[in-house]
N, C-alpha and C positions, 0 to 999 in steps of 0.2 A: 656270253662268257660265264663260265659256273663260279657261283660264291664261294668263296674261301676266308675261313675262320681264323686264319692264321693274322699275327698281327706284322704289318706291313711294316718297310725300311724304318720308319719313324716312329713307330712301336703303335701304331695305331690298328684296333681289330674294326673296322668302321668309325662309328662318331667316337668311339672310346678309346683309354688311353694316353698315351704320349705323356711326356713329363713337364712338370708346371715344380719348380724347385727353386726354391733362396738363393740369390746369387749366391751365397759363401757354399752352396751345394752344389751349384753349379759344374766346378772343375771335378767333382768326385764321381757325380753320374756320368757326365762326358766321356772320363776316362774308364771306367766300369761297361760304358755304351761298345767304345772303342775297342775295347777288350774280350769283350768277355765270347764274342764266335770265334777270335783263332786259338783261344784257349780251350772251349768245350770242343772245338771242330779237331783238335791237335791228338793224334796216334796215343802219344807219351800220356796225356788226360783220361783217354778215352781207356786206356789200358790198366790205370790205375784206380780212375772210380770205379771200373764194372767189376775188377780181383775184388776191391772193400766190398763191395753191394755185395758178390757170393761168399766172401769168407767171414766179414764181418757182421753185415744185417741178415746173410742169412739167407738170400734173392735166392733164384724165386719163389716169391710167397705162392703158395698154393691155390688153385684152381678149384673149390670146395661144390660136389654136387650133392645140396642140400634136399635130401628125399622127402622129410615131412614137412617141410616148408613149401616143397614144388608139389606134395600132395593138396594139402591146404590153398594153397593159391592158383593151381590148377596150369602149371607150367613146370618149364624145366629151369630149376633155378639155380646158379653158378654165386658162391660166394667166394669175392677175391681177398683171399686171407690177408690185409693187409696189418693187421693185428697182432702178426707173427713175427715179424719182422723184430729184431733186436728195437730194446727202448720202447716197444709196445705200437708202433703207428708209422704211419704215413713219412711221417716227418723227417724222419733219417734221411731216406731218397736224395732229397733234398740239403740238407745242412752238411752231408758229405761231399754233395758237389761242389756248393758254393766252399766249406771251408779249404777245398784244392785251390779254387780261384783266388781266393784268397792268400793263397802261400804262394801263388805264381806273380800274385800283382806285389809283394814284397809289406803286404800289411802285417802286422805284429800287435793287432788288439782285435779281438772280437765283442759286439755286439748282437743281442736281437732282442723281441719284443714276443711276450707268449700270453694266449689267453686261459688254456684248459693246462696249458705247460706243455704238454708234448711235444711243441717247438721246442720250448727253454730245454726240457730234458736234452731234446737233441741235437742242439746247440752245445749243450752242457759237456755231452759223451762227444761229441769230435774234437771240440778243445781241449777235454782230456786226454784223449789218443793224438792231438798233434801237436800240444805242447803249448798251446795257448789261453791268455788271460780272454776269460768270459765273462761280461755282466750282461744279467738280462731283466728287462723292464716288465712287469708284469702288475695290473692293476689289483690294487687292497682288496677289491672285492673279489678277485677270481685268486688271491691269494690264499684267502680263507679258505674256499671251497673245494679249493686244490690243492690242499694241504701238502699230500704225499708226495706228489710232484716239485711243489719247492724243495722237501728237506731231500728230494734223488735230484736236485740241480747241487745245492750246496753240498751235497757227500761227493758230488762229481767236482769240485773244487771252484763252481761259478762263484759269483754274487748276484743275489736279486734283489732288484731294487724295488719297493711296494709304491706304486702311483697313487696316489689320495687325491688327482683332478680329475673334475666330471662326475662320471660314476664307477669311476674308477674298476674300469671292464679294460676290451680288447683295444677297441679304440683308441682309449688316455693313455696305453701302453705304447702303441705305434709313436703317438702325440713325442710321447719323453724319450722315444731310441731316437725318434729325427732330431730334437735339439738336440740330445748328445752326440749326434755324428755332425752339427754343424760345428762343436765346439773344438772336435777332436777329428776335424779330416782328410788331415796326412797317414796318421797310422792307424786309426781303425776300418773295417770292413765290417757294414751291417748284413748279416743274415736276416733277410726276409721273409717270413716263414712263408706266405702264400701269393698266389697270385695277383697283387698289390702291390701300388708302389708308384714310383715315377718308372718310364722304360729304363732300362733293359729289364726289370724286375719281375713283371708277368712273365717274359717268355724267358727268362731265365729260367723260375720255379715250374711251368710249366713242361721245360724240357728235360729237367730232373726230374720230374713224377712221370714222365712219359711212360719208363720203365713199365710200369703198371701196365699199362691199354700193349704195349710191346709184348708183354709173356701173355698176358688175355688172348692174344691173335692165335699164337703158335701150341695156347695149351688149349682153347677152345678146337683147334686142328684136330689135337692127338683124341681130343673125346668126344666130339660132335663129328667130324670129319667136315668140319667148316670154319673158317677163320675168324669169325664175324658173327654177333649174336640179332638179335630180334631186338631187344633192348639193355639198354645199359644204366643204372640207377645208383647214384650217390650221393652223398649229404655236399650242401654246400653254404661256407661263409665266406669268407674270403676266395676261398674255391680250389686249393692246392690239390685236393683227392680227385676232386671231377675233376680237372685239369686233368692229370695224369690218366684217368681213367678211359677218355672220353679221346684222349689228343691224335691216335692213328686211326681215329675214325671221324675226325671232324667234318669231314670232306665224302663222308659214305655215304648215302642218304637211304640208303638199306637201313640203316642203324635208330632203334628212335632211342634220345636222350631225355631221361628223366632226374632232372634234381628236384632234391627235399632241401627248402630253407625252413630254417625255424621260426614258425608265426610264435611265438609266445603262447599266450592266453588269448591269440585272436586277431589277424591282421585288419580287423575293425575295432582294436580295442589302442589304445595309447601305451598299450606292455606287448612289443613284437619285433624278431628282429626280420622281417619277411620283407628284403631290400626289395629284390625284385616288383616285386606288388605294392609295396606304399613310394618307392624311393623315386626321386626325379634325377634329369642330371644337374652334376655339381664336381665339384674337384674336392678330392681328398686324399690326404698323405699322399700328394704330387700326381695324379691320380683323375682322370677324367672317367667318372664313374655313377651307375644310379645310386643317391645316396638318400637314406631317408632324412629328410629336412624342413624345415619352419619354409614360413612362405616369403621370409626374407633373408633364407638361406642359413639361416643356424642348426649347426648338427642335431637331432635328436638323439634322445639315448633310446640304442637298442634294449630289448628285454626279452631272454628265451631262459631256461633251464641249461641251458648249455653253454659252458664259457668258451669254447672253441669257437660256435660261432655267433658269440657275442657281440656283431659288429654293425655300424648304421652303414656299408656300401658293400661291394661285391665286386671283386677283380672285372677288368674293361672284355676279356673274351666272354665272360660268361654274360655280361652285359649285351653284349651285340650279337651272343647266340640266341637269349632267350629275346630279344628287340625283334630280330630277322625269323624269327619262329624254330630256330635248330633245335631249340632246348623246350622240354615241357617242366617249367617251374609249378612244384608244389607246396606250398604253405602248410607246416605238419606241427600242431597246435604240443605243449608241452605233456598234456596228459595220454594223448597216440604217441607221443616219443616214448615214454614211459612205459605205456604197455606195445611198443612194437617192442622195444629191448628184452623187457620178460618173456614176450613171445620165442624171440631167436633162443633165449634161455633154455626155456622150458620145452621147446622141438628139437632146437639141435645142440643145447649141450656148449653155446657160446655166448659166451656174454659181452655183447661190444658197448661200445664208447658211447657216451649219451649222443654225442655226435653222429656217432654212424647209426643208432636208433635211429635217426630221424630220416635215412632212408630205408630201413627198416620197416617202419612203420608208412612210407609210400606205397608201399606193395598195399597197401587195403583200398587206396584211392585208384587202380589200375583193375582194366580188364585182362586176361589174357588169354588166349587158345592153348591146348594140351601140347601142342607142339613148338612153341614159342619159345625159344632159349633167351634166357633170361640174367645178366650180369651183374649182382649186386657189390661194390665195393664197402667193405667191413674195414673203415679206414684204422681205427684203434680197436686197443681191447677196453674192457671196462672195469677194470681193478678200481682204476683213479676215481671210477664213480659210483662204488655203492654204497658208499651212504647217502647218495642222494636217488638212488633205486630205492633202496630201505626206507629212506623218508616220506618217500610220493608212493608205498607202495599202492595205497589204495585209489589210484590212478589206475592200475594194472589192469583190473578187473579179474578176474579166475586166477589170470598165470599170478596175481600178487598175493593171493591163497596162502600163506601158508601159516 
């Protein structure tokens, strides 16, 4: 019987997954469990996110063939504009779905949890557009660094709360949105941003990012004359963009999958957040997932240049893809983040997310043939990070030249 990626009745993708949650959570996930396939599966849903996806974020993001990038790396190389999308990223996909589920299950407060902000942002933009009160938790130190992004959460009418436990990253964020949904959970609904979580939550976010890997099929058609690429390459933390990227071809085995996690300064060094490679399993944020941890199971703190993915585990699908061999996990150190991003800069005139650098920069750890169609998702743009481009420039090496 052939392997499937998919996670099973009980939200489990193999050993990963399922939900491990606080009785007083209990009844919320239950009912969220319960819910949430006659609501995405329903005409009336289906009709309504896909109108928002094209009139408001702007779907479909473009199918980008990058010439001096596929010169340079000796392939044909496809960038999925995901950058273009209204609110700058990925994350819309997603925060549009779940806030319809949310007005269907009759909740009346929004919640979420953001590291680089690009969730908060868009979290922030649908509770504007649907009328609802947003607070979102975001850790003191990814507060700083993301400056921009909080003051486009608060012009958008949210609140953000600064987390000051831990190390006050992605992780301590998730930490403070789950006590605040056990306190409040009759009427709030948490927006999840990524592939994490207790189930329904992976393949919820999952099935909203799918969009992605769905236009990749039908626009790789119209300009390859083939549905399906040679490889497909994207940054992953928690995993919402591979998730999406990756999801109608989990089951291809035509397809080879490459994520880039961020080692830090070195997944031999004590500063990395490279889950994959250091993490054992453990349970986190409800969550049967590899997580990097002490040997008597206390969380470490992640460490990369990137608050996106700032986190010590890694959604249960991409756990059991790269376990079972589907996925080829690469560890992309912070100074190759830095100068993969310059590079897309400097060739083709795009400047993405520190985040999507870091599949960016995967492309130098890869062989390829001239003929090889090549998929890279460009999860955000990179406004929100250049002063931390500026700062590391000489990281860069040439392209930081200037």
């Amino acid at each position: 019987m052939k392997e499937s990626y998919f996670a099973d009745e009980r939200g489990f993708y193999g050993d990963f997954g399922g939900a491990y949650v606080p009785e007083i959570l209990y009844k919320c996930v239950e009912d969220l469990r319960q819910a949430y396939l006659p609501i995405i599966e329903n005409d009336d849903f289906k009709r309504e996110y896909h109108q928002l996806l094209k009139d408001y974020v702007g779907r479909p993001s473009p199918l980008y063939f990058a010439r001096r990038m596929s010169e340079r790396y000796g392939c044909q190389l496809y960038l999925k504009r995901e950058d273009l999308n209204h609110t700058g990223a990925h994350k819309i996909n997603n925060t549009i779905g779940q806030i319809l589920m949310a007005k269907k299950m009759g909740k009346t407060r929004i919640i979420a949890e953001t590291g680089a902000g690009q969730h908060g942002v868009a979290t922030a933009t649908v509770c504007a557009l649907m009328d609802m009160p947003c607070e979102v938790f975001m850790g003191a130190t990814d507060v700083e660094r993301q400056h921009t992004n909080v003051e486009r959460m608060k012009m958008l009418g949210a609140t953000v709360h600064p987390v000051r436990t831990g190390n006050m990253t992605l992780s301590d964020a998730c930490s403070e949105a789950i006590r605040d949904w056990c306190c409040h959970p009759q009427d709030t609904f948490y927006i999840v941003g990524s592939t994490m979580g207790p189930h329904p939550y992976p393949d919820i976010v999952a099935r909203m990012q799918s969009v992605i890997s769905e236009e990749i099929k039908w626009q790789l058609q119209e300009k390859t004359g083939r549905d399906y690429p040679d490889y497909l390459i994207a940054c992953i933390g928690g995993g919402s963009n591979a998730a999406g990227t990756v999801y109608h071809y989990l089951d291809d085995d035509r397809v080879k999958i490459v994520l880039a996690e961020a080692g830090g300064h070195g997944i031999d060094t004590d500063h990395t957040a490279a889950t994959i490679h250091r993490g054992k399993v453990g349970i986190l944020h409800g969550s049967k997932m590899l997580v990097m941890q002490t040997p008597d199971g206390q969380i470490e703190e992640a460490f990369t240049i990137s608050a996106g993915l700032d986190y010590p585990g890694v959604g249960p699908m991409h756990c059991n893809m790269a376990v079972k061999g589907r996925s080829t996990v690469l560890a992309v150190n912070d100074d190759e983040t830095i100068c993969g991003g310059y590079e897309l800069t400097r060739l083709e005139g795009i400047i993405p997310a520190i985040e999507s650098a870091h599949a960016v920069a995967a492309l130098q750890k890869l062989t390829f043939r001239p003929d090889d169609v090549v998929v890279l998702t460009v999860s955000g743009r990179g406004d929100k990070d250049v002063e931390t481009y500026l700062n590391n420039k000489e990281m860069a090496g040439a392209y930081g030249d200037f």
